[in-house]
NUTITOR-73271 format. One record per residue (C-alpha): residue number from 1; residue in three letters; x, y, z. Coordinates in steps of 0.2 Angstrom, whole numbers. Last residue first. Example, Ala and Ser with C-alpha at 12.3 -4.5 7.8 and 13.67 -1.06 7.14 Angstrom:
BEGIN
   seq   type       X       Y       Z
     2    SER      68      -5      36
     1    ALA      62     -22      39
END
This chain:
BEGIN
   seq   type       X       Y       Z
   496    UNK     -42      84     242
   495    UNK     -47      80     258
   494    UNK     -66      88     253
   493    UNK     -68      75     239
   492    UNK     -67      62     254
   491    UNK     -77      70     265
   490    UNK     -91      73     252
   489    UNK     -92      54     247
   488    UNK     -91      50     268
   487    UNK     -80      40     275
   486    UNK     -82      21     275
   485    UNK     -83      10     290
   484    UNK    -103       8     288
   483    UNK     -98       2     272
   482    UNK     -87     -14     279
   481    UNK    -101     -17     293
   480    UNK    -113     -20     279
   479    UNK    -102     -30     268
   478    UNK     -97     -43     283
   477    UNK    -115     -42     289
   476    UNK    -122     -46     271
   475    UNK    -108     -60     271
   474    UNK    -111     -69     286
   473    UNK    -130     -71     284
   472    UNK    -129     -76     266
   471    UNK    -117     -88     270
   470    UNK    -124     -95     284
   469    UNK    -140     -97     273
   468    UNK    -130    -108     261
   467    UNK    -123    -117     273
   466    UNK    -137    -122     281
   465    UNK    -146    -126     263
   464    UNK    -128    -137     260
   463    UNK    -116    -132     250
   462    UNK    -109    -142     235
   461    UNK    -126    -139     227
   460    UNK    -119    -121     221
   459    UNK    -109    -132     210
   458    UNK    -126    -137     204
   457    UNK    -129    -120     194
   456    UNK    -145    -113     195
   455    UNK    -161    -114     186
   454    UNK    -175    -106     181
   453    UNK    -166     -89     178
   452    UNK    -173     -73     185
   451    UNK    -176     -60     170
   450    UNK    -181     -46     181
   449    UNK    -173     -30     174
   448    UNK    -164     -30     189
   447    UNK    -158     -48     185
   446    UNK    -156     -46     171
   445    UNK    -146     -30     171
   444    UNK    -136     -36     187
   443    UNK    -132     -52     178
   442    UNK    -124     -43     162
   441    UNK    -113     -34     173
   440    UNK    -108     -47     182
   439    UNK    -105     -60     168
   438    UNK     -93     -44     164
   437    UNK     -94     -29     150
   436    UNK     -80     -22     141
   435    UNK     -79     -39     131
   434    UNK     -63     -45     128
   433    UNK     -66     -63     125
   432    UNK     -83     -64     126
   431    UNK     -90     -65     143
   430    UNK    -101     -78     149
   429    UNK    -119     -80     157
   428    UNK    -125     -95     166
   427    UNK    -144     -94     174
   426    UNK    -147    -110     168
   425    UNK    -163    -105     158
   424    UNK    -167     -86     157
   423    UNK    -147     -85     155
   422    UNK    -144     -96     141
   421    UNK    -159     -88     134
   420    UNK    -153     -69     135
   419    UNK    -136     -75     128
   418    UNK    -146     -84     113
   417    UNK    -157     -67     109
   416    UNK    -140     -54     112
   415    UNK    -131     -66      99
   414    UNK    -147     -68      88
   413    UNK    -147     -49      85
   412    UNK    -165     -41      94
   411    UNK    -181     -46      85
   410    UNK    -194     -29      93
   409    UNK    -209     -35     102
   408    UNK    -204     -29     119
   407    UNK    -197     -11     112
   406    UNK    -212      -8     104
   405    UNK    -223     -11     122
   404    UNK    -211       2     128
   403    UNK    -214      16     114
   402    UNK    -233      10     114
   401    UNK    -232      18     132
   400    UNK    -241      10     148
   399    UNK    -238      -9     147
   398    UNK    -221     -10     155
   397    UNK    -211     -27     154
   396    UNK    -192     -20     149
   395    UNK    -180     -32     143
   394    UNK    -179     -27     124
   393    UNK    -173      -9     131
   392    UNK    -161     -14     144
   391    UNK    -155     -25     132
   390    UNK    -151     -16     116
   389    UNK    -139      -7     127
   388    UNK    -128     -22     129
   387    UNK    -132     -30     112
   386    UNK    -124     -13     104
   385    UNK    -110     -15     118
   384    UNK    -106     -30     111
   383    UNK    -106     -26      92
   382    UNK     -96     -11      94
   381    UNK     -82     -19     102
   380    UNK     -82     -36      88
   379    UNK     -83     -19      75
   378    UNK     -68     -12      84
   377    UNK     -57     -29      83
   376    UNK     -61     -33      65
   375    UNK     -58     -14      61
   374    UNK     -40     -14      69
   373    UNK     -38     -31      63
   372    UNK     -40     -26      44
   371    UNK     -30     -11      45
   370    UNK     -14     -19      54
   369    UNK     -16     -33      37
   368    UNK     -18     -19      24
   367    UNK      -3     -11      29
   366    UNK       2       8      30
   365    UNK      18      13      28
   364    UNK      34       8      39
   363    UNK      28      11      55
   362    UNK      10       6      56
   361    UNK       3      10      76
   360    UNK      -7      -7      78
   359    UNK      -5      -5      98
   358    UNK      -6      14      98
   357    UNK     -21      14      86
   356    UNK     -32      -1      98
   355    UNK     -24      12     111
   354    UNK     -32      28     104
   353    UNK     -49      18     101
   352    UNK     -49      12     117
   351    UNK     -50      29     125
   350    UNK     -62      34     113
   349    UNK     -71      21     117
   348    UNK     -73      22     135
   347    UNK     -77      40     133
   346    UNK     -95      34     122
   345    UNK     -97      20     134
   344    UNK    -106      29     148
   343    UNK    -117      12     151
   342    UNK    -135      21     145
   341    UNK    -125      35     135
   340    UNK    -133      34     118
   339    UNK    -122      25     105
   338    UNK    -113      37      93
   337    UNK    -101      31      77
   336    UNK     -82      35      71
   335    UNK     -85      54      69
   334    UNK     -91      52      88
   333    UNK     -75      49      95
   332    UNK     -59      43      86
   331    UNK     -61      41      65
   330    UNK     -42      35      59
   329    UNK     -38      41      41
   328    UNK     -25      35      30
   327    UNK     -34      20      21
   326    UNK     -50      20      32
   325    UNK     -49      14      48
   324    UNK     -64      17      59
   323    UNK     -73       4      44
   322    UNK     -92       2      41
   321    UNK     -94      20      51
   320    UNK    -104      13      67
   319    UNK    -122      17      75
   318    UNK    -135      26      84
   317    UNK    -141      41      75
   316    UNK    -141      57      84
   315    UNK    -151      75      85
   314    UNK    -144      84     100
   313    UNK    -158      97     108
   312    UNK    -150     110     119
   311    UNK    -159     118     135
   310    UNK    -155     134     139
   309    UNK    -140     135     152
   308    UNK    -140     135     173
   307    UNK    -154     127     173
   306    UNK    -163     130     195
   305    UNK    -159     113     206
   304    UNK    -163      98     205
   303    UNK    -171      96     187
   302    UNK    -187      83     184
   301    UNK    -198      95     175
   300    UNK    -185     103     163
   299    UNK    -184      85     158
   298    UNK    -203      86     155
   297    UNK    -204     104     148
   296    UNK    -192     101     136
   295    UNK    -195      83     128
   294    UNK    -211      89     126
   293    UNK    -205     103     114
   292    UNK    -194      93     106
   291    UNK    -208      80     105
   290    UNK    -211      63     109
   289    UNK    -216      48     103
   288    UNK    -207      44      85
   287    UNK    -195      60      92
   286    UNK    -188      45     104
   285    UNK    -182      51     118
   284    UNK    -164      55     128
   283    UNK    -167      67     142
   282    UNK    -151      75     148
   281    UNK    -144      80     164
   280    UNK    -125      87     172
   279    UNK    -128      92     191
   278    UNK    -117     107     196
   277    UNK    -101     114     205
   276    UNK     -93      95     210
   275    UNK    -102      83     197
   274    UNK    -117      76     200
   273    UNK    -123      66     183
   272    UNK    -143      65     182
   271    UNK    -149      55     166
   270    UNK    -167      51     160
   269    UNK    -173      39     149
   268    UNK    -185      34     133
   267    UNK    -202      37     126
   266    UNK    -213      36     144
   265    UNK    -197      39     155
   264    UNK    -184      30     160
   263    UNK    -171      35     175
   262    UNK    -155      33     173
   261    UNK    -147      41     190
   260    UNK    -128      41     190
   259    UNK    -117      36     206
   258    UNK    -107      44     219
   257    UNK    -124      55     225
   256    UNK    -117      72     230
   255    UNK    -128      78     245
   254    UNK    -132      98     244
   253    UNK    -137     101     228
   252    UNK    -128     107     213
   251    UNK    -137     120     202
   250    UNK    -142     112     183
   249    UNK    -136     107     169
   248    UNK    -145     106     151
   247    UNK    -146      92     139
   246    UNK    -159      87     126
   245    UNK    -156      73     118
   244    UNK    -164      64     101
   243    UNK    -162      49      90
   242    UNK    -170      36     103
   241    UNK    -176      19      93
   240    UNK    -161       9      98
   239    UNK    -164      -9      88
   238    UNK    -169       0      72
   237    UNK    -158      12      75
   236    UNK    -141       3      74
   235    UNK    -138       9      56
   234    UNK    -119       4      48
   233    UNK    -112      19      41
   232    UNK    -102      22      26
   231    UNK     -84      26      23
   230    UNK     -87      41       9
   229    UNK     -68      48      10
   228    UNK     -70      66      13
   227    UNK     -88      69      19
   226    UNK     -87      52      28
   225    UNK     -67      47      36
   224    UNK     -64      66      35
   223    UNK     -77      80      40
   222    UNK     -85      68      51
   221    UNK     -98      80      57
   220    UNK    -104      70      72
   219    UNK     -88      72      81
   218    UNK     -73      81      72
   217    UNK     -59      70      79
   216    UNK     -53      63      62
   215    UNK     -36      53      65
   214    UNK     -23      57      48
   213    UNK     -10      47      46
   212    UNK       5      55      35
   211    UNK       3      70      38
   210    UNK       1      88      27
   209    UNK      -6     106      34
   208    UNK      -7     120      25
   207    UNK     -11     136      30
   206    UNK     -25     146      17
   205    UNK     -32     157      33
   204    UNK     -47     144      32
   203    UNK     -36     130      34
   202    UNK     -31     117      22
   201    UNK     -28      98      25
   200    UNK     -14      87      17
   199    UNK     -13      72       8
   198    UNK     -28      62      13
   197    UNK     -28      43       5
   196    UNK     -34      40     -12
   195    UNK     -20      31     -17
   194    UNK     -15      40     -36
   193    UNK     -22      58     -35
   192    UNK     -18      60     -16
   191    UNK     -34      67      -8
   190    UNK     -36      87       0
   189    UNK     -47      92      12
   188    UNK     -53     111      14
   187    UNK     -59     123      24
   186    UNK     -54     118      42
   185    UNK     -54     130      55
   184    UNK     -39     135      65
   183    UNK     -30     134      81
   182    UNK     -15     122      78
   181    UNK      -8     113      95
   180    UNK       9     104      93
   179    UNK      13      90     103
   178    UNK      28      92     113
   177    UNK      24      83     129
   176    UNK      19      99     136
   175    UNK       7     101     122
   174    UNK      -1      85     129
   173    UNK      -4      91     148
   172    UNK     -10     107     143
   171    UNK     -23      99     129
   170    UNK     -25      86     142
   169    UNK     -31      96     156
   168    UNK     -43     109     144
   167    UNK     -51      92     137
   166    UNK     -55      86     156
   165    UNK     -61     101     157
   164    UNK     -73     103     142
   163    UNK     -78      84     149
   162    UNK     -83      92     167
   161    UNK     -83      75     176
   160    UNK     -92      61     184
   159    UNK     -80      48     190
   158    UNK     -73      31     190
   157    UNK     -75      15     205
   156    UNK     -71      -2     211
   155    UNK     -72      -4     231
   154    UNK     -67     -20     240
   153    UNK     -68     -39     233
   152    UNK     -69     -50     245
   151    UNK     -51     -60     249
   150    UNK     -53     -57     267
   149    UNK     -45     -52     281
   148    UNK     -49     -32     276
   147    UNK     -61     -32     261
   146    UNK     -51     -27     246
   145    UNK     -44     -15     236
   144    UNK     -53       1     247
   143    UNK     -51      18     240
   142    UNK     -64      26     252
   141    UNK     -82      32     248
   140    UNK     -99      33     253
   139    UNK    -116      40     250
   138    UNK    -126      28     259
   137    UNK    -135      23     243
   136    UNK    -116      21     233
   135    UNK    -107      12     249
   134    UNK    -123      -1     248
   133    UNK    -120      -4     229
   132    UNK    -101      -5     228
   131    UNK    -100     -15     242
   130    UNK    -111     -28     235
   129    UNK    -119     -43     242
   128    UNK    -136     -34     248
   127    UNK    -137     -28     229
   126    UNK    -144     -46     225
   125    UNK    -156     -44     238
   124    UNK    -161     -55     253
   123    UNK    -179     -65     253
   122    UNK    -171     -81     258
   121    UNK    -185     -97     256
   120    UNK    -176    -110     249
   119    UNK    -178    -103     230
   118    UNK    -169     -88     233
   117    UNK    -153     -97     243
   116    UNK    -153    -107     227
   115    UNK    -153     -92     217
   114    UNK    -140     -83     228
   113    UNK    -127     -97     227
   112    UNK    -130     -97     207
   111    UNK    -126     -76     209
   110    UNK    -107     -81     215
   109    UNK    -102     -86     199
   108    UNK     -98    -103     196
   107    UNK     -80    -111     190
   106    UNK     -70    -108     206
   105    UNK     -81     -97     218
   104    UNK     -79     -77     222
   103    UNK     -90     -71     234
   102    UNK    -103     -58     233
   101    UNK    -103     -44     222
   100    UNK     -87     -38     214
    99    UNK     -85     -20     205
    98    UNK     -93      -7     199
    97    UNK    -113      -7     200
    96    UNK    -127     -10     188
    95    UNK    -140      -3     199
    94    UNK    -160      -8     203
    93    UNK    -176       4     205
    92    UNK    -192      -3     199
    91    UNK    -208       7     200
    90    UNK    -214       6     185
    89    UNK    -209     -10     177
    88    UNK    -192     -14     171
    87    UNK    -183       0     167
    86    UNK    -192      10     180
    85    UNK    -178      18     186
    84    UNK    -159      12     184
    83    UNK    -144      15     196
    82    UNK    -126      17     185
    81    UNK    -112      11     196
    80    UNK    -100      18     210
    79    UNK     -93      38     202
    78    UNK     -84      46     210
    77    UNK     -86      66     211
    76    UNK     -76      76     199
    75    UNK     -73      94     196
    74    UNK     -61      93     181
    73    UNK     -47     103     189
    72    UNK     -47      96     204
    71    UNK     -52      76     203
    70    UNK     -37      77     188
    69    UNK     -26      87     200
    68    UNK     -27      74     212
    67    UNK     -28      58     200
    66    UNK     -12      63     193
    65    UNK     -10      59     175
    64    UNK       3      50     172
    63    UNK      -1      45     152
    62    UNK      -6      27     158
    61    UNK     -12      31     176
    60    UNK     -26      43     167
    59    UNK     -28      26     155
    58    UNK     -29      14     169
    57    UNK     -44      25     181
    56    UNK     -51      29     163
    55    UNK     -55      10     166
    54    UNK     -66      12     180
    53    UNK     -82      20     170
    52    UNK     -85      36     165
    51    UNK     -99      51     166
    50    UNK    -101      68     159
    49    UNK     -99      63     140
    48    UNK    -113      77     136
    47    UNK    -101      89     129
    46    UNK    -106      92     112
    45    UNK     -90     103     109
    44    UNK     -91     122     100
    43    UNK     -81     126      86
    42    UNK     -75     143      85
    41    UNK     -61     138      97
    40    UNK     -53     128      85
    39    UNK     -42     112      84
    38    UNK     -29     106      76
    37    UNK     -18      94      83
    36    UNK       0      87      78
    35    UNK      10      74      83
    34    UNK      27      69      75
    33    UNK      31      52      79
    32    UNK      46      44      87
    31    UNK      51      51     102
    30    UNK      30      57     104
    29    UNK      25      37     102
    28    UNK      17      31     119
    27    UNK      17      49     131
    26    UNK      13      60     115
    25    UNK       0      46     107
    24    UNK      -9      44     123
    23    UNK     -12      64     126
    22    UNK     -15      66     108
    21    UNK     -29      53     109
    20    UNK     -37      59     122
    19    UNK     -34      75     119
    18    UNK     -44      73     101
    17    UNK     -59      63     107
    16    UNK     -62      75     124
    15    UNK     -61      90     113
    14    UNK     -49      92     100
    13    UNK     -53      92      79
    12    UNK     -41      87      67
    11    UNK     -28      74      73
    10    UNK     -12      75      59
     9    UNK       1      64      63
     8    UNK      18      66      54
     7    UNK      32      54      54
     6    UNK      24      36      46
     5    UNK      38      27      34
     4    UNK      33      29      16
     3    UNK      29      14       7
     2    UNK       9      17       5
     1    UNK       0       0       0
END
């Protein structure tokens, strides 16, 4: 394909996508690579990537990021898990939390002890068995690896953050590695006549700017791997009928909740995100069943505090560009594909974007082969979270919008329909390979969504009803007396 060795990277666009990656690049390849990034201040940032999940935590450690400075200067809270309202019926209220839950047994999950501990009478919840889960609705918060004398898990978390911060952090922190910062707008893109691939870019003040490899950061425009090189898209609507946000934040209140609040509404969800100066929300809808209008006055409804902005209405399309490598050009960020943010996946794939481009980094040209797996490994990605998301919608049992009842009836991808099953009928749920989300995370949805398998595991057989109950007993008092031990979320944001 192209011989030349690669020197110059070109990242056009900045924002949470393009920091990221600049940030990653500069600490990982900036001896070797030039790196530049051209951003402009004209150019307004969607911004609704308010919440994470815990592997930031590894990529903030990765570049050497402080996590001080990082809490500070972005306004963080912590983050514990994601709590979900009236996903299943009205009235339901359960969390995907962080980390462990329960205790860790050789070839069987801990959750096949619960179901036989369910079906001999014991009425505890699933959440009793989490740290993360009963630190979150108390309010609390240490850094805690593991239960003390014990080999329980301990605390797993991430954050809530200003993303327009967290952008202004690593553009400081990535131009201090030596990579160079453009302010400028875009005009013009420009293709080599014989390869196809981008040869240069040219600024509205007529600047010209060549690379090598270029990695489009423009969000939803997708000024270079679509409007430039025609990549295509592959259409995840049909299965995630919302196509519309409206965002606005709001005062802070008093008690800073570590966790986010999903809360579902009659044509889709709500989200609250406490950050330290104010509370980040959204209503994510369907415009088949709702209105902007309506969409308005209900999430303007539902606010904590008095708006500190107008509302702003964010038309999407959930989906994935065909390829996120496409001959020179690497999309990061929303240029590559949006899915709503139900699991706070839209950071998490920039960040693993920018490595999955680290790892198959080309060096001597580009090469068909690094291409090939870095798009067969990022549409396996997209794929499983698709079948994530499309859960919590296909899994619902409400009767009282058609919105809902459309969601019930709708033919879901065979691989979401035959893990669904497995579960429904043993109770066994397994993680693909690298699969963001875990067997736990999978089983607290269905679970809270209230698919309660049939059957259990006979491992959880090798204990006796006695034992089982003990168990139970010993390890809700175990976790309970461990939280009850922790220091409050606002006492720990206040140390720092």
């Amino acid at each position: 394909m192209h011989n030349n060795k690669i020197q110059k990277v070109v990242i056009v666009g900045g924002g949470t996508a393009g920091w990221i990656t600049a940030a990653l690049m500069a600490k990982t390849l900036g001896k070797t690579v030039d790196i530049t990034l051209v951003e402009s201040d004209e150019i307004g940032t969607i911004g609704v990537g308010e919440a994470t999940i815990p592997p930031l935590i590894h990529l903030n450690n990765a570049i050497g990021l402080d996590e001080k400075i990082f809490i500070q200067e972005t306004k963080a809270t912590i983050k514990l898990g994601i709590e979900f309202d009236n996903w299943g019926k009205l009235g339901d209220s359960y969390m995907h939390a962080f980390g462990g839950i329960g205790k860790n047994f050789p070839f069987c999950d801990f959750h096949h002890f619960w179901l036989k501990a369910k079906q001999g009478g014991n009425t505890s919840n699933y959440w009793d068995y989490s740290v993360n889960y009963q630190a979150a609705k108390k309010n609390k918060f240490k850094k805690l690896s593991g239960i003390e004398g014990t080999n329980l898990p301990g605390v797993e978390y991430a954050y809530h953050f200003d993303a327009g911060l967290y952008a202004k952090l690593l553009s400081t922190f990535s131009q201090s590695m030596g990579v160079n910062r453009i302010e400028g707008i875009v005009n013009q893109v420009n293709l080599n006549d014989n390869s196809g691939f981008v040869k240069n870019i040219v600024l509205e003040a007529g600047r010209i700017i060549e690379g090598d490899l270029f990695v489009d950061c423009t969000g939803l425009k997708a000024l270079l791997i679509e409007q430039t090189l025609s990549t295509g898209f592959e259409d995840y609507s049909h299965w995630l009928p919302c196509d519309r946000a409206i965002v606005v934040p709001c005062e802070s209140v008093e008690s800073l909740t570590p966790y986010t609040r999903s809360t579902a509404h009659e044509s889709g969800w709500q989200w609250r995100i406490p950050l330290q100066h104010r509370i980040g929300n959204g209503l994510v809808y369907s415009s088949k069943y709702m209105t902007d209008e309506q969409a308005k006055d209900k999430l303007l409804s539902h606010l904590d505090g008095k708006p500190l902005a107008e509302p702003k209405v964010i038309p999407f399309k959930t989906g994935v560009r065909r390829k996120q490598w496409n001959k020179n050009v690497v999309a990061i960020g929303l240029s590559n594909g949006f899915f709503e943010p139900l699991e706070s996946t839209n950071i998490h794939l920039i960040q693993t974007a920018a490595i999955r481009l680290v790892k198959l980094f080309p060096h001597s040209g580009i090469k068909s082969m690094e291409v090939t797996e870095f798009n067969r490994q990022s549409k396996i990605e997209s794929k499983q979270m698709r079948d994530f998301i499309i859960l919590h919608y296909k899994l619902n049992q409400r009767d009282d919008s058609d919105f809902w009842r459309a969601c019930q009836r709708m033919e879901v991808p065979d691989t979401l329909t035959k893990k669904m099953a497995l579960f429904a009928q043993s109770g066994k749920v397994f993680r693909e390979q690298d699969e963001l989300f875990t067997e736990i995370a999978w089983q607290q949805v269905m679970i809270g969504q209230n698919l309660i398998p049939q059957d259990y595991h006979p491992i959880a057989n090798s204990l006796s009803d006695e034992q089982i109950f003990d168990l139970m007993k010993n390890l809700k008092i175990l976790i309970d007396r461990t939280v009850d031990n922790l220091a409050s979320h606002k006492i720990f944001l206040e140390a720092l």
